[in-house]
Backbone atoms as SQL, in Angstrom:
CREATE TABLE atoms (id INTEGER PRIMARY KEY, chain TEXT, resi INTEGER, resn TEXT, atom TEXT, x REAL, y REAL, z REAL);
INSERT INTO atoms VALUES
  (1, 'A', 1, 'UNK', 'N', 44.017, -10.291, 32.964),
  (2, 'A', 1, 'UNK', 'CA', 43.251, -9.067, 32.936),
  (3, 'A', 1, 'UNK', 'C', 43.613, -8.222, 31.721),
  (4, 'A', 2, 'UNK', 'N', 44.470, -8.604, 31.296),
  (5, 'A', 2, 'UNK', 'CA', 45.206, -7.603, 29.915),
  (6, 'A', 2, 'UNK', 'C', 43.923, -7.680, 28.647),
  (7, 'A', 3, 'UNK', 'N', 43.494, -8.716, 28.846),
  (8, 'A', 3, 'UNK', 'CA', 42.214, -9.203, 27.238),
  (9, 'A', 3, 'UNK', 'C', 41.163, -8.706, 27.935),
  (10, 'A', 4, 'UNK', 'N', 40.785, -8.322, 29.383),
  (11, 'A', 4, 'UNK', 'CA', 39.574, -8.117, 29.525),
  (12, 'A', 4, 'UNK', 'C', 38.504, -7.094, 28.752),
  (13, 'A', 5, 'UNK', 'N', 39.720, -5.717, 28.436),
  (14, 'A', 5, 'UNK', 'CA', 38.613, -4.703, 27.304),
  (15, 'A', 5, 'UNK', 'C', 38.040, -5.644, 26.305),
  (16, 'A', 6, 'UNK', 'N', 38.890, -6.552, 25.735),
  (17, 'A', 6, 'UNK', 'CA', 38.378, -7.329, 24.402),
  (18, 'A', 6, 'UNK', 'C', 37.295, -7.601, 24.552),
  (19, 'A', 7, 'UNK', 'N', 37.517, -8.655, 25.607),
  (20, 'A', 7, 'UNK', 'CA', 35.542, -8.792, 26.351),
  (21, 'A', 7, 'UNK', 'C', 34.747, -8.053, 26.812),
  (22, 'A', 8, 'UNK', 'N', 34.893, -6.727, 26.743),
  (23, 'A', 8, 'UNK', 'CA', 34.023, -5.690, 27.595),
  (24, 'A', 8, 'UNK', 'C', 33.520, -4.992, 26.241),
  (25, 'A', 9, 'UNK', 'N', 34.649, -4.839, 24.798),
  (26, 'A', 9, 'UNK', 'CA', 34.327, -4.714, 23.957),
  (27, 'A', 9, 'UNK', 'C', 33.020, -4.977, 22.805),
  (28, 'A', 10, 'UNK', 'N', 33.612, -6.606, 23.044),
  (29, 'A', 10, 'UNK', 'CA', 32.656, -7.543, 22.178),
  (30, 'A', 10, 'UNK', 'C', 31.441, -7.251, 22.792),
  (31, 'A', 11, 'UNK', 'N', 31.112, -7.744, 24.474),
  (32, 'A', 11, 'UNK', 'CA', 29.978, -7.540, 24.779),
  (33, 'A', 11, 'UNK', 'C', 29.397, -6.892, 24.492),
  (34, 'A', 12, 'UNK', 'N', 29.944, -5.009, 24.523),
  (35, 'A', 12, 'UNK', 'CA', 29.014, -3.797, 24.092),
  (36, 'A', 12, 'UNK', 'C', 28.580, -3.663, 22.276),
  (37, 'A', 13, 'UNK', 'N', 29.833, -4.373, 21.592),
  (38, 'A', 13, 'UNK', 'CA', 28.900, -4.719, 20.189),
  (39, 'A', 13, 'UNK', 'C', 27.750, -5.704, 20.348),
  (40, 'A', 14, 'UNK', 'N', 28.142, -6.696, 21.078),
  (41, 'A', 14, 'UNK', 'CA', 27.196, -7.824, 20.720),
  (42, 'A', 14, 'UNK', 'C', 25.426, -6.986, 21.247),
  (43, 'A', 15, 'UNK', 'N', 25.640, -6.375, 22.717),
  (44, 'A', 15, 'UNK', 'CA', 24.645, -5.666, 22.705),
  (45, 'A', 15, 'UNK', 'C', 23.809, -4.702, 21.969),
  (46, 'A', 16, 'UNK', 'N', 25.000, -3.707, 21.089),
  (47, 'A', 16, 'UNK', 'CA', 24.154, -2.720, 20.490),
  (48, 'A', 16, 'UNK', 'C', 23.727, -3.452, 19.142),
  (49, 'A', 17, 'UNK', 'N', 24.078, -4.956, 18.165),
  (50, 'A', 17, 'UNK', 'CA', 23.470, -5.608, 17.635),
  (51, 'A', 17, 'UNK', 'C', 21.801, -6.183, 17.942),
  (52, 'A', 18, 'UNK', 'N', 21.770, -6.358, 19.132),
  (53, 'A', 18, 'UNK', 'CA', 20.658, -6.556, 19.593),
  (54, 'A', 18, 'UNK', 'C', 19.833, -5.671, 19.443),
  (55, 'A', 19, 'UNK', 'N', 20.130, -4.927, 20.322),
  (56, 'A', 19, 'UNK', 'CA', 19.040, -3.391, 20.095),
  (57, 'A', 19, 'UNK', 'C', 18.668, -3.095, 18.744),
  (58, 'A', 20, 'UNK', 'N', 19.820, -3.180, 18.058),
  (59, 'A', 20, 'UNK', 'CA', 19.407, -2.787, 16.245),
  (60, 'A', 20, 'UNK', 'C', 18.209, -3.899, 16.053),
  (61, 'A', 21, 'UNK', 'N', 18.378, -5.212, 16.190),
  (62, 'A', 21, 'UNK', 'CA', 17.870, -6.871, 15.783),
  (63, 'A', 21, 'UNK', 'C', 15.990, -5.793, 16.190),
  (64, 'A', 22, 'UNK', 'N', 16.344, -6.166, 17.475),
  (65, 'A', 22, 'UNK', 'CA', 15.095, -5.868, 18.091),
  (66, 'A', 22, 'UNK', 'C', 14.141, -4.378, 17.743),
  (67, 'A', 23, 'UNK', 'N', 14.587, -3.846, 17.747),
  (68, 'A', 23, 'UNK', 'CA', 14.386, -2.579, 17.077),
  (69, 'A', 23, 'UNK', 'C', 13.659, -2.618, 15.697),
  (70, 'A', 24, 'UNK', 'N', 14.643, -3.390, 14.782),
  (71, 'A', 24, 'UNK', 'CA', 13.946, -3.584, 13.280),
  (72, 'A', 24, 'UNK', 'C', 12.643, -4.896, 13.507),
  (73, 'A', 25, 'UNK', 'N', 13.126, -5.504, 14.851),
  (74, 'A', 25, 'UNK', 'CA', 11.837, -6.753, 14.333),
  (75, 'A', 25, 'UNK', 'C', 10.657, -6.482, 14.996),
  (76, 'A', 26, 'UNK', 'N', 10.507, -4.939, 15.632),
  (77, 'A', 26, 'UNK', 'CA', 9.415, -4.304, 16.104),
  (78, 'A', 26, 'UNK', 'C', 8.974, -3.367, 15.561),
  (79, 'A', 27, 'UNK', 'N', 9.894, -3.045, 14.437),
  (80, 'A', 27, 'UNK', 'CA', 9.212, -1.965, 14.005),
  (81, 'A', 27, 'UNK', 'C', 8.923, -1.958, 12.293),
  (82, 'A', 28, 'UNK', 'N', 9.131, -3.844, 11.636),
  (83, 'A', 28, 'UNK', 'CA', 8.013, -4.381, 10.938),
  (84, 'A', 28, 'UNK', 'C', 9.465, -4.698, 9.935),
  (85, 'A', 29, 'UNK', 'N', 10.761, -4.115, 10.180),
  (86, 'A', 29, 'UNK', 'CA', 11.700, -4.381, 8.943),
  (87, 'A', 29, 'UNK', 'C', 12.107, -5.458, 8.691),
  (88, 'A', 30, 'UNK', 'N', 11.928, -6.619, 9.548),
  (89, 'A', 30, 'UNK', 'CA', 12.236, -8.159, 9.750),
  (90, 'A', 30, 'UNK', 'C', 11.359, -8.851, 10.092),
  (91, 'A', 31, 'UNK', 'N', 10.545, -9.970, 9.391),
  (92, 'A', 31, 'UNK', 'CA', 9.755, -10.653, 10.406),
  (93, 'A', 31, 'UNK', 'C', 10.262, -11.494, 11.043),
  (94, 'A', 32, 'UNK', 'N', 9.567, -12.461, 11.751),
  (95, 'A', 32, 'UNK', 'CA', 10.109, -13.857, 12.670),
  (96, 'A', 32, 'UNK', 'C', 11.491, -14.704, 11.856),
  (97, 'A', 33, 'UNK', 'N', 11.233, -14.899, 10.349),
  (98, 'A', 33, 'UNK', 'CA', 12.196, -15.595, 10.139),
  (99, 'A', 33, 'UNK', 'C', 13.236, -15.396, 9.715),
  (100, 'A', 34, 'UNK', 'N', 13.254, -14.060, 10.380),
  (101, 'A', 34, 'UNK', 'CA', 14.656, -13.706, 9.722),
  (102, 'A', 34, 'UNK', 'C', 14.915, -12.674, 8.496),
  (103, 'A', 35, 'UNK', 'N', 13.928, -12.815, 7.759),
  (104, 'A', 35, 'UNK', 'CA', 13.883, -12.446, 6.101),
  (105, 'A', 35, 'UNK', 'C', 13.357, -10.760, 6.567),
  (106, 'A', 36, 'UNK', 'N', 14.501, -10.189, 5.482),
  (107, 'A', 36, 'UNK', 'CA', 13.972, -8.594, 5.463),
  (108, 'A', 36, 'UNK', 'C', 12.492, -8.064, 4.689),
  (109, 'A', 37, 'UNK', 'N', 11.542, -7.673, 5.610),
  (110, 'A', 37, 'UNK', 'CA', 10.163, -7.628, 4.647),
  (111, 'A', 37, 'UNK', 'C', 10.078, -6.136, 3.513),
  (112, 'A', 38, 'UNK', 'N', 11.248, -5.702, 3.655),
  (113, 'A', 38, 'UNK', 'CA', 11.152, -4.443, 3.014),
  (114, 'A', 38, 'UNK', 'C', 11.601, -4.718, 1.513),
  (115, 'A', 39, 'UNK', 'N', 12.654, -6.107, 1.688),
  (116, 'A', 39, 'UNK', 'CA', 13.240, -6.152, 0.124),
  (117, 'A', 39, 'UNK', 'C', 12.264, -6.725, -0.902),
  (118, 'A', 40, 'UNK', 'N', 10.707, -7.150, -0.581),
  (119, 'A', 40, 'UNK', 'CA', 10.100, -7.783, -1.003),
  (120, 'A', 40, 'UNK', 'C', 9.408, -7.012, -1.678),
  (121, 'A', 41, 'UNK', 'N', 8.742, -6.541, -3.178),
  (122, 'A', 41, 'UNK', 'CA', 8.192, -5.712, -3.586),
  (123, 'A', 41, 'UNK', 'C', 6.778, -5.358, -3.466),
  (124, 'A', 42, 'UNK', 'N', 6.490, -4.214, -3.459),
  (125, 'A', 42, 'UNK', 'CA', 5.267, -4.308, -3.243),
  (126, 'A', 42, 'UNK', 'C', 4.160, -4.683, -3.756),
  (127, 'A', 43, 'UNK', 'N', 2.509, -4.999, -3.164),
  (128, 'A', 43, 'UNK', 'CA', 1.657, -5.981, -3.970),
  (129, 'A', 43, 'UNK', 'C', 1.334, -5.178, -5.467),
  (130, 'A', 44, 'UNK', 'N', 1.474, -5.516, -6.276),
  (131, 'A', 44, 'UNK', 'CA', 0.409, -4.510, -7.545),
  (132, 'A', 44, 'UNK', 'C', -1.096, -4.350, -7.190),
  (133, 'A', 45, 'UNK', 'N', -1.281, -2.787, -7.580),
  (134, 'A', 45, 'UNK', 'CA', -2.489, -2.375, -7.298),
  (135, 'A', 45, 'UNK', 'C', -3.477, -3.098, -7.879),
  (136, 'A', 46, 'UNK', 'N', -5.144, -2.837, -6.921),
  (137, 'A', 46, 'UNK', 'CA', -5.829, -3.881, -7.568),
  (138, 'A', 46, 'UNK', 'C', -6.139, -3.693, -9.091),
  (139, 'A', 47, 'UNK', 'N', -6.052, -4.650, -9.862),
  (140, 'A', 47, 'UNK', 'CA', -6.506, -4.444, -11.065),
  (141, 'A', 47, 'UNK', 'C', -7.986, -3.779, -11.622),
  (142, 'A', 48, 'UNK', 'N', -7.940, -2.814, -12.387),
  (143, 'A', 48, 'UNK', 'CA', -9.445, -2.409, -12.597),
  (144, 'A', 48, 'UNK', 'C', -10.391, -3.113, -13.755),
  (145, 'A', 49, 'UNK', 'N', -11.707, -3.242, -13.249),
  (146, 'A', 49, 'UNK', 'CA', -12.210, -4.208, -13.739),
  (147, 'A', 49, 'UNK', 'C', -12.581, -3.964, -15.569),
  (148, 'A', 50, 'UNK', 'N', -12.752, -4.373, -16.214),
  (149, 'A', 50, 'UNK', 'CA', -12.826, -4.332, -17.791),
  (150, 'A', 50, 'UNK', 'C', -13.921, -3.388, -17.785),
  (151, 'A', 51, 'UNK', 'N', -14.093, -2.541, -18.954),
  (152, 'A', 51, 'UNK', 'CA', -14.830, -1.325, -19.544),
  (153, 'A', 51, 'UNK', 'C', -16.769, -2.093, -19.192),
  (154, 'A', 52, 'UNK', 'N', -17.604, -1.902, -18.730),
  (155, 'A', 52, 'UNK', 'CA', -18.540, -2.721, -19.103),
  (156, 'A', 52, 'UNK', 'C', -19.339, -1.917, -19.776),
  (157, 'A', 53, 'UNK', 'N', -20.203, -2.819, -21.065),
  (158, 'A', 53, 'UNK', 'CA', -20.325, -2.437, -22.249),
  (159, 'A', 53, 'UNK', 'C', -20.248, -1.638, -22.761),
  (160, 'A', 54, 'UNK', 'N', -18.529, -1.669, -23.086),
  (161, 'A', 54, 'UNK', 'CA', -17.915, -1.006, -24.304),
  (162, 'A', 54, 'UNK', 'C', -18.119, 0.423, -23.403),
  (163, 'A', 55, 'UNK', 'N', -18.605, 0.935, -22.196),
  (164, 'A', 55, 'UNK', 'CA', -18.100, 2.663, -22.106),
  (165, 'A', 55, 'UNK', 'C', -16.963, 3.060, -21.314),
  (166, 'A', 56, 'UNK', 'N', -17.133, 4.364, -21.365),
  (167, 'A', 56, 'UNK', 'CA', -15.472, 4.823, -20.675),
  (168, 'A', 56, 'UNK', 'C', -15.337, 4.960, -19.562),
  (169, 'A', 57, 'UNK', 'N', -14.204, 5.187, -18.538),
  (170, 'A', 57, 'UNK', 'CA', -13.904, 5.002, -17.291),
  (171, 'A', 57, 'UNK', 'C', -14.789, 6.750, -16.828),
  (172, 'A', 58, 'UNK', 'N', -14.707, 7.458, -17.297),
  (173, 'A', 58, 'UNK', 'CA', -15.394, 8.323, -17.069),
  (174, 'A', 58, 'UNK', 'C', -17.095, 8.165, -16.979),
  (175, 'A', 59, 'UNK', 'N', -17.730, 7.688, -17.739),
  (176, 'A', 59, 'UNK', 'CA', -18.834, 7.081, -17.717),
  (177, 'A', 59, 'UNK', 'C', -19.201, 6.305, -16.781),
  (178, 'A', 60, 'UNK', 'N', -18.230, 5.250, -16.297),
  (179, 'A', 60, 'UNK', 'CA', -18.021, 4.575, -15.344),
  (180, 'A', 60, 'UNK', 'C', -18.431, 5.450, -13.563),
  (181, 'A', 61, 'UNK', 'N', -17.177, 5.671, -13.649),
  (182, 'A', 61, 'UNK', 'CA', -17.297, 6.812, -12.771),
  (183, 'A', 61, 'UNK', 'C', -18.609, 7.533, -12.338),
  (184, 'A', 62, 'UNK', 'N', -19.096, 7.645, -13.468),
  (185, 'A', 62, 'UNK', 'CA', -20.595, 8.955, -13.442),
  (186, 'A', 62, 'UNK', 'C', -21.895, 7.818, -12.713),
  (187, 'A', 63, 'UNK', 'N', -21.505, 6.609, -13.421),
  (188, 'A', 63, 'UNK', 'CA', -22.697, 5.538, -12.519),
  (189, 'A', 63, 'UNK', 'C', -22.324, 5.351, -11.346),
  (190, 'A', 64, 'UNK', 'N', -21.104, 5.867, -10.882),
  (191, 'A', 64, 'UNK', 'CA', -20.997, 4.507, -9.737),
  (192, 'A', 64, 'UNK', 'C', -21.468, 6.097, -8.768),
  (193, 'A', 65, 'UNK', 'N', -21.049, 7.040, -9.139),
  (194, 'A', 65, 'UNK', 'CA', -21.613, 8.218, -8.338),
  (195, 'A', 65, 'UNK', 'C', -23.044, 8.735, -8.129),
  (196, 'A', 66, 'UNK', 'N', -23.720, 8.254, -9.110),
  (197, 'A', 66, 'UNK', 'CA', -25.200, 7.897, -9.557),
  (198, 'A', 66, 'UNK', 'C', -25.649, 6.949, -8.224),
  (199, 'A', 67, 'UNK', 'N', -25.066, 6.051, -8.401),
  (200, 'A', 67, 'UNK', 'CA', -25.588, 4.851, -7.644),
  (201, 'A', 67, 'UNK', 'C', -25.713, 5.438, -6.132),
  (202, 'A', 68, 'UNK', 'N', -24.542, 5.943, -5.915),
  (203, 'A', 68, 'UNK', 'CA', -24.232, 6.394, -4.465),
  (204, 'A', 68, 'UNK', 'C', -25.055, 7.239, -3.629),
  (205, 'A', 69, 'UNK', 'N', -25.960, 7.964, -4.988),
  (206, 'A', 69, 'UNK', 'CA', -26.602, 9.080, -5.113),
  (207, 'A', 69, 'UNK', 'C', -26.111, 10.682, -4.962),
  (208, 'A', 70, 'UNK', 'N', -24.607, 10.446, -4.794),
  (209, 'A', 70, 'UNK', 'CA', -23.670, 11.903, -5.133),
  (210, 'A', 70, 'UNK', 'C', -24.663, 12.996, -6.317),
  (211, 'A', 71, 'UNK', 'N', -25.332, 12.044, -7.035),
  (212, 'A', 71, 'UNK', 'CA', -25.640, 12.925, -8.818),
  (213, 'A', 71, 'UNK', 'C', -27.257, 12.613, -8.264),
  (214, 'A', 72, 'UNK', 'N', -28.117, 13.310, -8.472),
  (215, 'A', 72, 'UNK', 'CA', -29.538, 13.996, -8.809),
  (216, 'A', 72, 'UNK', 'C', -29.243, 13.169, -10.295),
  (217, 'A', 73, 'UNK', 'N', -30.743, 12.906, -10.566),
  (218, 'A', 73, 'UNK', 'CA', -31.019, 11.962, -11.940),
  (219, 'A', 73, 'UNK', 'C', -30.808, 13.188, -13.295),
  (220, 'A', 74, 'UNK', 'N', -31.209, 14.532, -12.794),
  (221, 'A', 74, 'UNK', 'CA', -30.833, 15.549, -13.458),
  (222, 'A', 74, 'UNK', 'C', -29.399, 15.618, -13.987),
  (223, 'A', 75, 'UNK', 'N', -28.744, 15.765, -12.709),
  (224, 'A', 75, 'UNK', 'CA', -27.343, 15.714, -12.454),
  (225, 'A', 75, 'UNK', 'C', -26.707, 14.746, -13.829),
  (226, 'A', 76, 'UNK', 'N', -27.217, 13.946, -13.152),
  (227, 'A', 76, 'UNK', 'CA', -26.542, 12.398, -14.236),
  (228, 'A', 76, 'UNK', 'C', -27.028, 12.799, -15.614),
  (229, 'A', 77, 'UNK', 'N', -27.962, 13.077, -16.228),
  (230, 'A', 77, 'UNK', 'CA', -28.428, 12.536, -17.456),
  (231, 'A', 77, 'UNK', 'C', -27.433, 14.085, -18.116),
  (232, 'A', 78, 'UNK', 'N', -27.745, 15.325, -17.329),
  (233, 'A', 78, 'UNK', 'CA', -26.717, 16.436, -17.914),
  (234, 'A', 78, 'UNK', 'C', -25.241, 16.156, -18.162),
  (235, 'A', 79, 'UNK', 'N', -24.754, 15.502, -17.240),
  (236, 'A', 79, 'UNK', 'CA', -23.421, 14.845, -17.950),
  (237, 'A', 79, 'UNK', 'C', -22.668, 13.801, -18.934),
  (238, 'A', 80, 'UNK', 'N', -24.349, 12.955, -18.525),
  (239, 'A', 80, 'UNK', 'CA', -24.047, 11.744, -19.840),
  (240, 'A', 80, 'UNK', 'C', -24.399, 12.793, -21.118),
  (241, 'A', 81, 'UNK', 'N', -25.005, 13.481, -21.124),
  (242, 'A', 81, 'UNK', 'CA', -25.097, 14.151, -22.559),
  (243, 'A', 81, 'UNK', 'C', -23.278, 14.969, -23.064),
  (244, 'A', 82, 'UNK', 'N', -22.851, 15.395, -21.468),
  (245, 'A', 82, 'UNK', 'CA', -21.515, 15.948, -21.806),
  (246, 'A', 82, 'UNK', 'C', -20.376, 14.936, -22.635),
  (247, 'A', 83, 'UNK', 'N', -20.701, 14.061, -21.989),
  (248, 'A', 83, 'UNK', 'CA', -19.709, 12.834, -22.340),
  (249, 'A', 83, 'UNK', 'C', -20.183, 12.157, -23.641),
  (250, 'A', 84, 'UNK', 'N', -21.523, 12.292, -23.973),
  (251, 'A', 84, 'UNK', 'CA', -21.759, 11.967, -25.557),
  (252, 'A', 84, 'UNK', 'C', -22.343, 10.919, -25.327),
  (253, 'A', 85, 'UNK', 'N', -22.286, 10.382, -24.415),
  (254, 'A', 85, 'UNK', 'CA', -22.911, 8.892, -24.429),
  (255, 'A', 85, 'UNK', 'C', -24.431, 8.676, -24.122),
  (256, 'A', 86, 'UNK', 'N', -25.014, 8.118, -24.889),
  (257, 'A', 86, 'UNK', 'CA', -26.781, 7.289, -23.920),
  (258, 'A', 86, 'UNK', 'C', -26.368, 7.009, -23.337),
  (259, 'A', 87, 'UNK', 'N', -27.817, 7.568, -22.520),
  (260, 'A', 87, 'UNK', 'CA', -28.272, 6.912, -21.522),
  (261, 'A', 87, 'UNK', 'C', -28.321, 5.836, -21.064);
């Protein structure tokens, strides 16, 4: 009976290991195999697609808001003049 704390010891580590285990593999920091998913870097943002013909991301921008119909054709053609660019 003298070693028994030892074992009453270990048990209560071995338990509160668990709880930690379980804990992180529910709450996304470990997946199934083991491997920590946090040390893994994150994806790079999506890449943006190339200038199309030759105008600027601002320009860009002004069509795709165009398209959406955010901009009145008014709207649009008053700002492509801001931005310098044809129509």
């Amino acid at each position: 009976m003298g070693w028994g704390w030892l074992f009453g010891l270990l048990a209560l580590a071995g338990i509160a290991l668990l709880v930690v285990l379980l804990v992180r593999l529910f709450s996304g920091g470990i997946d199934r195999s083991g491997t920590d998913r946090r040390e893994t870097p994150p994806a790079p943002p999506a890449a943006q697609p190339p200038l199309a013909q030759g105008r600027s991301r601002a320009r860009q921008i002004l069509d795709e808001r165009f398209a959406k119909g955010e901009l009145t054709a008014e709207q649009y053609r008053e700002q492509v003049q801001v931005l310098g660019e044809d129509a």
